[in-house]
C-alpha positions as CSV (number, residue, x, y, z in Angstrom):
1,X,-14.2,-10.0,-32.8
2,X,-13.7,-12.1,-30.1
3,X,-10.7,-11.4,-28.3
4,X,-8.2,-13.1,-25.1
5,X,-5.8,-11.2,-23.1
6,X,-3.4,-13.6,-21.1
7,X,-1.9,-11.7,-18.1
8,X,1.4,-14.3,-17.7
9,X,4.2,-14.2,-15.3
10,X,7.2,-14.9,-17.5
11,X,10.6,-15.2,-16.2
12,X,13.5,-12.8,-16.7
13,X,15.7,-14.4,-19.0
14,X,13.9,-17.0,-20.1
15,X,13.4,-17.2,-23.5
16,X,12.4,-21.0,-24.3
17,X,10.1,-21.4,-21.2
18,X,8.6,-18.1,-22.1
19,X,8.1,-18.8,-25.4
20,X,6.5,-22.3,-25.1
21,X,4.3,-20.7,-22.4
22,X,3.2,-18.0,-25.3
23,X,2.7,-21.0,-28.0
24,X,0.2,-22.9,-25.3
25,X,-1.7,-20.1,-25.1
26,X,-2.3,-19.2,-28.2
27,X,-3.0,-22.8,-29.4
28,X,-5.8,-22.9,-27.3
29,X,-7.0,-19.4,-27.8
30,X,-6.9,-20.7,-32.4
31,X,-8.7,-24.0,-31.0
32,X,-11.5,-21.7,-29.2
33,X,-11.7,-19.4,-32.3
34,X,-10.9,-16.5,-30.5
35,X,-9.6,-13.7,-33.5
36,X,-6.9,-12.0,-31.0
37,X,-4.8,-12.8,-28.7
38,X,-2.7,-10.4,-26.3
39,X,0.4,-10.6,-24.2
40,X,1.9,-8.3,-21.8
41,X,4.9,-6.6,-22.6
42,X,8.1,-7.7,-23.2
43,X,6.5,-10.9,-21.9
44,X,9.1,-13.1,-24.1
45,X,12.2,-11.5,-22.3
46,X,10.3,-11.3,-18.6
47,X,10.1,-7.5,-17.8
48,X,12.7,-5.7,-16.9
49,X,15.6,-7.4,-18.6
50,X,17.8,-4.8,-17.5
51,X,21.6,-4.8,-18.5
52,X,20.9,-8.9,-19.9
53,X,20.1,-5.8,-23.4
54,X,23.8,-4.6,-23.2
55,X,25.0,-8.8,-23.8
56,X,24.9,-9.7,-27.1
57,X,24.3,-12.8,-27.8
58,X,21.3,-12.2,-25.3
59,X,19.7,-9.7,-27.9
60,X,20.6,-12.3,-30.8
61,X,18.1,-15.3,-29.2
62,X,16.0,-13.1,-28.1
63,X,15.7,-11.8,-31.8
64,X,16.2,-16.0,-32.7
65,X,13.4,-16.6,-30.2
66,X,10.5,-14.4,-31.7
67,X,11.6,-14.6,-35.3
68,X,11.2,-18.9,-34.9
69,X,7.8,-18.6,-31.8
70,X,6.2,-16.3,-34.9
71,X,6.8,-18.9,-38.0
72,X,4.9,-21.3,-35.4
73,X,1.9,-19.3,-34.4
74,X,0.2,-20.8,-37.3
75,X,-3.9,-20.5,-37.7
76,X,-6.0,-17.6,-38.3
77,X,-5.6,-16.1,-35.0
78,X,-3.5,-12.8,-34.4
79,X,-0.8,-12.7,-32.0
80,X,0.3,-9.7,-30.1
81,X,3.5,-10.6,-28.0
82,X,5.6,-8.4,-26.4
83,X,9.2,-8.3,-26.9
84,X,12.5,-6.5,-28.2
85,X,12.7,-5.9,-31.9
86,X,15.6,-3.7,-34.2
87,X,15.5,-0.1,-34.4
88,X,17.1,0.7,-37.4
89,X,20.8,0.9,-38.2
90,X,21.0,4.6,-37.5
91,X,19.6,4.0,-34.2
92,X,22.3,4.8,-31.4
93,X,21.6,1.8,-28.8
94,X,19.5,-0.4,-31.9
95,X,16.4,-1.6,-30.0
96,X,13.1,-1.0,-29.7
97,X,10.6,-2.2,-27.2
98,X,7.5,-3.6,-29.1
99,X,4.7,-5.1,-29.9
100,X,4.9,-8.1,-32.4
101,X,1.9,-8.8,-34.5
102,X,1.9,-11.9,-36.0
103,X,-0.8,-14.0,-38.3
104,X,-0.7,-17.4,-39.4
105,X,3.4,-17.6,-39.4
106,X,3.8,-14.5,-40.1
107,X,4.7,-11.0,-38.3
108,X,2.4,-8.4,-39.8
109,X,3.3,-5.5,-38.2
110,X,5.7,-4.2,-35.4
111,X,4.9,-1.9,-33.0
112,X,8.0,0.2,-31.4
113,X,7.0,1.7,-27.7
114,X,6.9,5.8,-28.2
115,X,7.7,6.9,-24.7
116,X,10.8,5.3,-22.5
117,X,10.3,6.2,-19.5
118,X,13.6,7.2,-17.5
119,X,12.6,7.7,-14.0
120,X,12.0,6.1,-9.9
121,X,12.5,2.8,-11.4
122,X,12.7,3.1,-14.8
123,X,15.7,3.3,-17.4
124,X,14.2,2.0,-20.7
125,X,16.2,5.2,-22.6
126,X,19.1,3.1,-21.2
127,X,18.6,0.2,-23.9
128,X,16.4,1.4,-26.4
129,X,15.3,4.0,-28.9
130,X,11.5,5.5,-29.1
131,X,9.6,4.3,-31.6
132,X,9.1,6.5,-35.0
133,X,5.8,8.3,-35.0
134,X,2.9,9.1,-35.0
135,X,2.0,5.7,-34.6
136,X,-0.6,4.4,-37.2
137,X,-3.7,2.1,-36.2
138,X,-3.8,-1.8,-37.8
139,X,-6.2,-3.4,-39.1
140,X,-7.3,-6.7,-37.5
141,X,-10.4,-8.2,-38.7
142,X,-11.5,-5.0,-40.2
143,X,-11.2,-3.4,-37.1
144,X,-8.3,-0.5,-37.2
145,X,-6.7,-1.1,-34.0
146,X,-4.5,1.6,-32.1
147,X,-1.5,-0.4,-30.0
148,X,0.7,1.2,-27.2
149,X,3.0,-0.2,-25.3
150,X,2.6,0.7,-20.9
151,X,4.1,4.3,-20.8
152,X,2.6,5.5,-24.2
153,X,-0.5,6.0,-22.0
154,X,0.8,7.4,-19.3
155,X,1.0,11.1,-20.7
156,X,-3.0,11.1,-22.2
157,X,-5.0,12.4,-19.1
158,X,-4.1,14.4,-16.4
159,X,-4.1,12.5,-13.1
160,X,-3.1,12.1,-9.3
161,X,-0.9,9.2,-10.7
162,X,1.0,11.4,-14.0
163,X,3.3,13.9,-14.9
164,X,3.5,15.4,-18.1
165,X,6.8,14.1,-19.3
166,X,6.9,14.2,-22.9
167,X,5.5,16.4,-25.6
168,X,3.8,13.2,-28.0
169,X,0.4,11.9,-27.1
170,X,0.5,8.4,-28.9
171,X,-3.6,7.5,-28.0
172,X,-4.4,11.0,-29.3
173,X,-2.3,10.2,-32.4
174,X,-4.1,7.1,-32.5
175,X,-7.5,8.3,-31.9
176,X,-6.8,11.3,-35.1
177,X,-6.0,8.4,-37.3
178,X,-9.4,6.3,-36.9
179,X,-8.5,4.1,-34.3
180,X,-11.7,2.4,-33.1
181,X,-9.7,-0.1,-30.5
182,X,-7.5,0.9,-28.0
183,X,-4.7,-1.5,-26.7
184,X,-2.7,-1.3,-24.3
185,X,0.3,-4.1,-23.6
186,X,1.4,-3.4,-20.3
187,X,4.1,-4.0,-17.5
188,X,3.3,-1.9,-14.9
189,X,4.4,-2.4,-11.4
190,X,1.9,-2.5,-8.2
191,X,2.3,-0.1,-5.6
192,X,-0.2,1.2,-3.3
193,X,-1.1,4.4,-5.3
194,X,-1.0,2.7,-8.8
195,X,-3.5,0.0,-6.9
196,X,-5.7,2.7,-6.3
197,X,-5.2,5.0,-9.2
198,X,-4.7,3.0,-12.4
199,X,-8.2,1.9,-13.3
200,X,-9.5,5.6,-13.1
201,X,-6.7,6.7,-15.1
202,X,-7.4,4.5,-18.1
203,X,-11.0,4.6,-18.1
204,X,-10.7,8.7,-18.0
205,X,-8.4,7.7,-21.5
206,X,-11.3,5.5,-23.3
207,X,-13.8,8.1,-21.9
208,X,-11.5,11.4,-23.2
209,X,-11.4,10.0,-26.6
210,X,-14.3,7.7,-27.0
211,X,-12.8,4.9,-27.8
212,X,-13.3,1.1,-26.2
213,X,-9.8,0.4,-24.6
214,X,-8.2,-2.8,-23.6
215,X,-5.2,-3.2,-21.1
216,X,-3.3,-6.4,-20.0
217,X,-0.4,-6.3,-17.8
218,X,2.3,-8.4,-16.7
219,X,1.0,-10.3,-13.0
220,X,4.3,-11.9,-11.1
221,X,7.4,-10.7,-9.1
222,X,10.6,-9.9,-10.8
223,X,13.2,-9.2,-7.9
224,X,11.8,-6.1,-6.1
225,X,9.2,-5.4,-8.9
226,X,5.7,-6.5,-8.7
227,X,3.3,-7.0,-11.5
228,X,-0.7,-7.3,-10.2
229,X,-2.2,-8.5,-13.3
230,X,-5.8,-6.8,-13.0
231,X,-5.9,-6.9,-17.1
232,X,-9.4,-4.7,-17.9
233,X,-11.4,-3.3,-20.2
234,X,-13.2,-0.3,-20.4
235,X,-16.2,0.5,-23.0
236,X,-16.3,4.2,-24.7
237,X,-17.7,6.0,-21.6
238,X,-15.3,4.8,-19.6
239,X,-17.1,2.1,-17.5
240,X,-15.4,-1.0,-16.9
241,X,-16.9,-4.0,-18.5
242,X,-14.6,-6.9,-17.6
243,X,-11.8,-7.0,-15.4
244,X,-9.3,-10.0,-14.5
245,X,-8.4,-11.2,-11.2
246,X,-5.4,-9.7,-9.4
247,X,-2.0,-11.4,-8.7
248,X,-2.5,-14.6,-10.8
249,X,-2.1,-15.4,-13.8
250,X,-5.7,-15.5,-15.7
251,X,-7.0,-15.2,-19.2
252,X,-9.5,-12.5,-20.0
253,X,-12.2,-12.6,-23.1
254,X,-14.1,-9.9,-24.7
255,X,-16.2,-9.3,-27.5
256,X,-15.6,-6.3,-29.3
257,X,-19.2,-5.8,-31.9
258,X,-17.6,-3.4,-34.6
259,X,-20.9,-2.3,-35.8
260,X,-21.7,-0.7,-32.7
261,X,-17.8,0.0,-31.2
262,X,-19.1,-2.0,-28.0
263,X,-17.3,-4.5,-25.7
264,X,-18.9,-7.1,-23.8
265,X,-17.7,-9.4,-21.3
266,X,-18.8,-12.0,-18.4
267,X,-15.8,-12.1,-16.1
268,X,-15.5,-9.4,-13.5
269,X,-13.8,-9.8,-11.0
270,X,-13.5,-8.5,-7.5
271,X,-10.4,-6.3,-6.6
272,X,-9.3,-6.6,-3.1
273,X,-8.7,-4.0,-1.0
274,X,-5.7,-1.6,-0.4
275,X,-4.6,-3.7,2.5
276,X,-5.5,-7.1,1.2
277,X,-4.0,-5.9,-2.2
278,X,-0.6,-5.3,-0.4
279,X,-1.0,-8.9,1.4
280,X,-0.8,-10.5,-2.0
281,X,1.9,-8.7,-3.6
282,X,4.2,-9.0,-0.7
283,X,3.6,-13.1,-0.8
284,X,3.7,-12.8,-4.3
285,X,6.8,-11.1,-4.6
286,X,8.3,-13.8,-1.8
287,X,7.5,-16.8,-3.7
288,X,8.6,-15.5,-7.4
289,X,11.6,-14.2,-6.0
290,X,12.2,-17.5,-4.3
291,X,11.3,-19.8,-7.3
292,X,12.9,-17.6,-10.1
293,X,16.4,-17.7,-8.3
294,X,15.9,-21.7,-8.3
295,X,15.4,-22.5,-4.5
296,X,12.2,-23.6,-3.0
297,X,12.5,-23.1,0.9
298,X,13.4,-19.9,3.7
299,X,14.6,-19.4,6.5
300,X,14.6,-16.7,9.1
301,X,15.1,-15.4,12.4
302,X,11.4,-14.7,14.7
303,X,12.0,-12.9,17.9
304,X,8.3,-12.7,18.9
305,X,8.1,-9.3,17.6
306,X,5.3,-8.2,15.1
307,X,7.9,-7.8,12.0
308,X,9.2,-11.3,11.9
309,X,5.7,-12.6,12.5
310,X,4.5,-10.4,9.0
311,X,7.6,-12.1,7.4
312,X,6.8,-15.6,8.5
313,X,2.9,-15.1,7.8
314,X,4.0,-14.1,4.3
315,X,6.5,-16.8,3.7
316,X,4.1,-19.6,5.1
317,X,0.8,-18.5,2.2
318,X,4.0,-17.6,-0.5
319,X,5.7,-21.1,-0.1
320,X,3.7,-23.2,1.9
321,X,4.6,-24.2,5.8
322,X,6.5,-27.0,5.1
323,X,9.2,-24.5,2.9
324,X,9.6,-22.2,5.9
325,X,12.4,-22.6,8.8
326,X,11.8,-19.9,12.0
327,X,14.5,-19.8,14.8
328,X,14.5,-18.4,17.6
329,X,18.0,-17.0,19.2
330,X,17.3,-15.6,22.3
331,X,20.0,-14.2,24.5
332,X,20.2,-12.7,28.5
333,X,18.1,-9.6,27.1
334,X,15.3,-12.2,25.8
335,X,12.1,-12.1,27.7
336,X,10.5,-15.5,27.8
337,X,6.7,-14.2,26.2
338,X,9.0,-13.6,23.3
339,X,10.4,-16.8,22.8
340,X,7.1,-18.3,23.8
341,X,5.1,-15.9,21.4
342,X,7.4,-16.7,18.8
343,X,6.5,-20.5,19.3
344,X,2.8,-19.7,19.2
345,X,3.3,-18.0,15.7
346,X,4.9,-21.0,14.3
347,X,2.5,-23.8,15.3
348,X,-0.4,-21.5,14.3
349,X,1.4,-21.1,10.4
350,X,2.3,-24.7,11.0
351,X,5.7,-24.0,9.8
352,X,8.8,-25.7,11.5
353,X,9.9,-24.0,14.5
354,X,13.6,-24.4,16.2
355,X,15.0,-23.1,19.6
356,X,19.2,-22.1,19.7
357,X,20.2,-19.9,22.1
358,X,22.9,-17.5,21.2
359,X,24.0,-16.3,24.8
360,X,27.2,-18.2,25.1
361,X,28.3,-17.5,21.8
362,X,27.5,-13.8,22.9
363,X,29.4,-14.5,26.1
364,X,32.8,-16.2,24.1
365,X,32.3,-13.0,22.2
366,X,32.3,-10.5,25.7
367,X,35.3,-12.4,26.7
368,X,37.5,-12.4,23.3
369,X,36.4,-8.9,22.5
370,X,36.4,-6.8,26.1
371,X,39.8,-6.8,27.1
372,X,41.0,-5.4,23.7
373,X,37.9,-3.1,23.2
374,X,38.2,-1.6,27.0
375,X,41.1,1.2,25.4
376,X,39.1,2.0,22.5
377,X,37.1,5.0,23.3
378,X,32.8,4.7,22.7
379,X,32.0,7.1,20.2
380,X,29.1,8.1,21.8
381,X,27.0,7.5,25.0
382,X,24.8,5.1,22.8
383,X,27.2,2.8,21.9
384,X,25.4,-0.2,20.4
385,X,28.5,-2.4,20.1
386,X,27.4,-5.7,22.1
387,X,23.8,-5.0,20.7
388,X,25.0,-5.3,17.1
389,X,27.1,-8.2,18.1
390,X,24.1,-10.0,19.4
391,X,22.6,-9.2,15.9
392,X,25.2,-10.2,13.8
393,X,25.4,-13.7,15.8
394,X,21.8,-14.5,14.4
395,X,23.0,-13.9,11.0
396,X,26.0,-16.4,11.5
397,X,23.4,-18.5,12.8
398,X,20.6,-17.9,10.1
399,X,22.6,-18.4,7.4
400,X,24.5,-21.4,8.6
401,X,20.9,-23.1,8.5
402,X,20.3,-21.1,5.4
403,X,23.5,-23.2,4.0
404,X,22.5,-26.5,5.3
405,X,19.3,-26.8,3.9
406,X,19.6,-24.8,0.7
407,X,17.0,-22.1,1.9
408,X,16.9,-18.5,1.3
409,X,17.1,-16.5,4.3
410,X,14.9,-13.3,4.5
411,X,15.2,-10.5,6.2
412,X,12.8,-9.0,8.3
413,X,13.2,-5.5,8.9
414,X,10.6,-3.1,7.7
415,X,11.1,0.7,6.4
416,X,11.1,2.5,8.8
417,X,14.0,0.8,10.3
418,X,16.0,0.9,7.2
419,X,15.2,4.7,6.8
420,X,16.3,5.7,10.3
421,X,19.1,3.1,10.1
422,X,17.6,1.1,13.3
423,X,18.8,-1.6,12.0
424,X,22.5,-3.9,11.8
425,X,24.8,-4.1,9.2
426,X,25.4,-7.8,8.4
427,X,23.7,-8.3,11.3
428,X,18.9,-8.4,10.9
429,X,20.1,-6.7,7.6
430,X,21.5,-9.7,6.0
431,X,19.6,-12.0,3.5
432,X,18.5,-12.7,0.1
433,X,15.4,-10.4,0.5
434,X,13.9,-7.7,2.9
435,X,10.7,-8.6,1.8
436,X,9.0,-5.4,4.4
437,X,11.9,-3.0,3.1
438,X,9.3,-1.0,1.8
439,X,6.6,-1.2,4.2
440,X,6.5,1.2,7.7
441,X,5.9,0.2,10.9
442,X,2.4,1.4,10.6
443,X,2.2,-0.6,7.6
444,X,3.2,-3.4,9.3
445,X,0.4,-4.1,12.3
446,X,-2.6,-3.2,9.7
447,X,-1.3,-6.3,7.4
448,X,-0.3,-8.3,10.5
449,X,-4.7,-7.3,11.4
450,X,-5.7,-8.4,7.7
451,X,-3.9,-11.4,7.9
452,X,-5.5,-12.4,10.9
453,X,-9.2,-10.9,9.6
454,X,-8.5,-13.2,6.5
455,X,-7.9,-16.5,8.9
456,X,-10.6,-16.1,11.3
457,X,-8.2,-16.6,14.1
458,X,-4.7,-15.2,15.7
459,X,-2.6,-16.1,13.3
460,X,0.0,-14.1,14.6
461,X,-0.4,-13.8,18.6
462,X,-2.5,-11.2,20.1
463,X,0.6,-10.3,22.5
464,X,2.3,-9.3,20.0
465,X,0.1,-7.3,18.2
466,X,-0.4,-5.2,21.8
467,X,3.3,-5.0,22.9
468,X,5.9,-1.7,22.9
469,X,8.3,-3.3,20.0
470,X,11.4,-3.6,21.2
471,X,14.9,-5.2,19.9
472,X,15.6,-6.4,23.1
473,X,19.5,-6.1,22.4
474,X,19.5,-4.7,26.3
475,X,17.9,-4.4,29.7
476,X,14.2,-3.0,29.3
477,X,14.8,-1.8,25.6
478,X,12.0,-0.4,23.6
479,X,12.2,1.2,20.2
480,X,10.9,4.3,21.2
481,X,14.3,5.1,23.0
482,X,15.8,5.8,20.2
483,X,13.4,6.3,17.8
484,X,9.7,8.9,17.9
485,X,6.5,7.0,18.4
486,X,6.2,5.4,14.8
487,X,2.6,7.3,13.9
488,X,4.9,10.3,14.1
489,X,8.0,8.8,12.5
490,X,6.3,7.0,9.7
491,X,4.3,10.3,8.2
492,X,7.4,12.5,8.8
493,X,9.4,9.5,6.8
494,X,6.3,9.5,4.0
495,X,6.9,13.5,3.0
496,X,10.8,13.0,3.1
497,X,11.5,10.0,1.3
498,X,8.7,9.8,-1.1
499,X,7.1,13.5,-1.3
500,X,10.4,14.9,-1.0
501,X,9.4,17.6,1.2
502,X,11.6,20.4,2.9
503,X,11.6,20.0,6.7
504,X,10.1,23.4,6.8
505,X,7.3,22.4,4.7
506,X,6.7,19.0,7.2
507,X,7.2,20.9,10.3
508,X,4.4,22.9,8.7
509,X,2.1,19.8,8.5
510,X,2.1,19.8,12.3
511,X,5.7,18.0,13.6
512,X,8.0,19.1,15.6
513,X,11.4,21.3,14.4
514,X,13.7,19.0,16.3
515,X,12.3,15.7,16.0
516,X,11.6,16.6,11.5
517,X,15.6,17.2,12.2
518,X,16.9,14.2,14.6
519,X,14.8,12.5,11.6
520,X,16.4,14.0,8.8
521,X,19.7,13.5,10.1
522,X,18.9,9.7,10.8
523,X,18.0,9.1,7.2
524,X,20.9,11.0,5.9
525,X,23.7,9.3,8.3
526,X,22.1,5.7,7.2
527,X,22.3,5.6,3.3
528,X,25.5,3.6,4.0
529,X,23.2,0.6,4.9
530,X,20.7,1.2,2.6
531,X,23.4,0.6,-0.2
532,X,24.2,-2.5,1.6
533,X,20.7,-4.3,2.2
534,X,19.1,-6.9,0.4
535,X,16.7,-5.8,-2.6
536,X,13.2,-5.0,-1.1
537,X,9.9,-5.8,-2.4
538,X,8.5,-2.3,-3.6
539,X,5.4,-1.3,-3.3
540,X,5.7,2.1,-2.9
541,X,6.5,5.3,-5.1
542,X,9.7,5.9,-3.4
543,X,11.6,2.8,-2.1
544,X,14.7,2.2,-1.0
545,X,16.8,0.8,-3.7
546,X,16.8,1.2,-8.0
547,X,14.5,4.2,-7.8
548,X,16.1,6.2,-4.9
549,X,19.9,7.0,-5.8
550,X,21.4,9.6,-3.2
551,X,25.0,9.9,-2.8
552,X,26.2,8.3,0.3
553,X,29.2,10.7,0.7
554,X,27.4,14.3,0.7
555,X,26.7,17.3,2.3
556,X,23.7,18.5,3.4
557,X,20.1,16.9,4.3
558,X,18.4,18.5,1.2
């Protein structure tokens, strides 16, 4: 049995594109002869549709949509398409989330998804009901094929990357019932552990039950998610015989022989690594998000610091260089390497480049404001007043060009600012995306190095790779006046926001009481902003945004 699976990037939303997208392919996969051809999941509504479930006449074209694709896919070929189907009428929210199969104009079977998963940034329980089990296998050219839909998998093997959530084991159903295929239709979002962790996970499943197993996932960026694609297979030991690129969209082929319950492939191919991988989802994630909210260009602010530099880097290999607008807005507090390093960048992405000094905006600002301000008392000794002035001029700025040209601006700060709260309010906060809102300090100068390694050259200036970051919102400023040394700041961030660790248990890692505290207390005084910043690309298993919901008025710092 020879068999395709087509790792697309659909669009939230859109039904017709999606659909004809589905159609292409499988016209070409009946004119190649291939017996079966598989989609992601819900790859006819775009994954996740979100609340679009709770509009109805959304969920009756949807319905339209698959009913009227299916009478088309006409040919000997089977279809498997992701997308939403009817629970039935005693069903309290009256949808399932499913896998379609469909033969010559026909839908053969439907396939409800088993386990919803409800947590970090999931909320399928939200729109649909679990699909009736156990689940049995269907027969496709003889062969009794077991289908599950992403999370249904999740709960098989014990692993670095699982928690046991539910009590059903759909594969293990599947394998009890003869299954001699496994299939898995997949959205599963990147992030770094996933990236490292997914693979070994599924092969451990085919291995554990010794059964071949096939997985194709959704590749593309749907506003902070990311999808990597890297569709596989994986014979009954558990080795990996074929394996689709990462990040694109791609077609995979495999031979399944039923006599001998073997898979065969030629396409392998080579999965980047960790850092590389993250390169690629973050420009990924730029130029979907761009695109799929109809715009085509950015803009945004460089200062000459390394953040801005990653930002523009990712926006000139997302979008192309002639779709990216850098300013530069340097006031009094400006040193002139910066302005000149942020120059250098810009002719070395080859992206347009323009000079507008802020400082007598800033001053008409000191002499409007001052007079008024001189009775209102500082709150404290670190009053940041004129330094978030300064910033919130470069967002008039930013977004006037933004305006002009019909660009997106992005923002630029990374998460460790946003954690701590080192960062403006309507000021470097503001944009249509924080594309680094999920990626540390740290993070940031090892993917500023790999895009540089990947060049050949200093993309992004050797200066200012080398120099103490700084804001340079005042005299001599450097980040590390306010904030610890970022190795330090960045692992104590790590165990609080995404290990969720006591500050006992990270001051027993090796920090310091009071700085594990100032810390604390900087994250907890901050979700205010958080709540206010643009949606971040996540790459992590504990971002900022959907998957992270702590009160902002609270007590406490648990």
């Amino acid at each position: 049995m020879r068999i395709r699976l087509v790792q697309l990037n659909p669009t939230v939303g859109d039904l017709h594109g999606n659909a004809a997208r589905i159609e292409q392919y499988a016209a070409r996969a009946c004119q190649d002869g291939v017996d079966l051809v598989v989609y992601p999941e819900l790859v006819l509504t775009g994954y996740p549709p979100r609340d679009l479930l709770d509009r109805p006449g959304f969920v009756s074209r949807a319905l339209e949509t698959t009913a009227a694709l299916a009478a088309r896919l006409r040919g000997r070929t089977w279809v498997a398409l992701g997308t939403i189907a009817r629970a039935p009428e005693t069903s309290s929210r009256g949808l399932h989330n499913a896998v379609v199969l469909v033969r010559d104009g026909r839908v053969e079977a439907t396939i409800a998804k088993r386990l919803l998963p409800t947590y970090d940034v999931f909320d399928e329980d939200r729109w649909f009901e679990p699909g009736p089990g156990p689940s049995e296998p269907v027969s496709i050219e003889g062969v009794p094929v077991g289908w599950t839909v992403c999370e249904d998998v999740w709960n098989t093997v014990p692993s670095a990357l699982t928690v046991r959530r539910y009590t059903a084991d759909p594969v293990a159903e599947l394998a009890g019932r003869g299954a001699r295929l496994l299939v898995n239709v997949a959205a599963s979002p990147f992030t770094r552990a996933k990236w490292t962790g997914r693979p070994g996970m599924l092969a451990a499943i085919a291995a554990t039950h010794r059964i071949p197993m096939l997985f194709v996932n959704q590749v593309g960026g749907n506003d902070d998610l990311l999808f990597d694609g890297s569709s596989e297979a994986w014979d009954a030991q558990g080795r990996s015989v074929a394996c689709a690129a990462s990040f694109v969209e791609e077609v995979l082929d495999v031979e399944y022989e039923a006599a001998l319950g073997a898979l065969a492939s030629s396409r392998r191919a080579e999965r980047p690594t960790e850092t590389a991988a993250l390169v690629e989802a973050l420009a990924m994630g730029i130029r979907d998000f761009v695109r799929k909210c109809g715009l085509s260009r950015v803009v945004l602010g460089v200062s000459g610091g390394i953040d801005s530099a990653l930002v523009a880097a990712l926006a000139a290999r997302a979008l192309g260089p002639e779709n990216v607008l850098a300013l530069s807005m340097p006031t009094r507090y400006s040193s002139p390497e910066s302005v000149e390093d942020a120059r250098v960048l810009c002719e070395a992405l080859g992206v347009a480049w323009r000079l507008v000094p802020i400082d007598p905006i800033f001053q008409a600002h000191l002499d409007t404001l001052e007079p008024p301000l001189a009775t209102a008392q500082a709150q404290s000794a670190e009053d940041a007043t004129w330094e978030n002035v300064q910033a919130r001029i470069r967002a008039a700025v930013l977004m006037a060009f933004a305006n002009r040209t019909g660009a997106m601006l992005l923002a630029t700060g990374n998460k460790s600012e946003l954690a701590t709260g080192y960062c403006t309010l309507y000021g470097d906060m503001a944009g249509g995306l924080a594309p680094l809102g999920d990626v540390y300090k740290t993070e940031v100068y090892r993917l500023a190095r790999e895009i540089n390694l990947q060049a050949g050259r200093a993309v992004i200036p050797e200066r200012t790779l080398r120099k103490a970051p700084s804001a340079e919102l005042r005299p001599n400023q450097t980040d590390q006046d306010t904030l610890p040394p970022y190795d330090v700041l960045d692992d104590i961030l790590a165990r609080y926001v995404e290990r969720a660790q006591t500050a006992d248990a990270i001051v027993a890692a090796g920090h310091d009481l009071e700085t594990v505290r100032r810390v604390i207390r900087m994250v907890v005084a901050s979700e205010h902003k958080r709540r206010q910043t643009p949606p971040v690309l996540i790459v992590s298993g504990k971002a900022f945004g959907p998957g992270r919901r702590i009160p902002i008025a609270r007590a406490g710092s648990d």
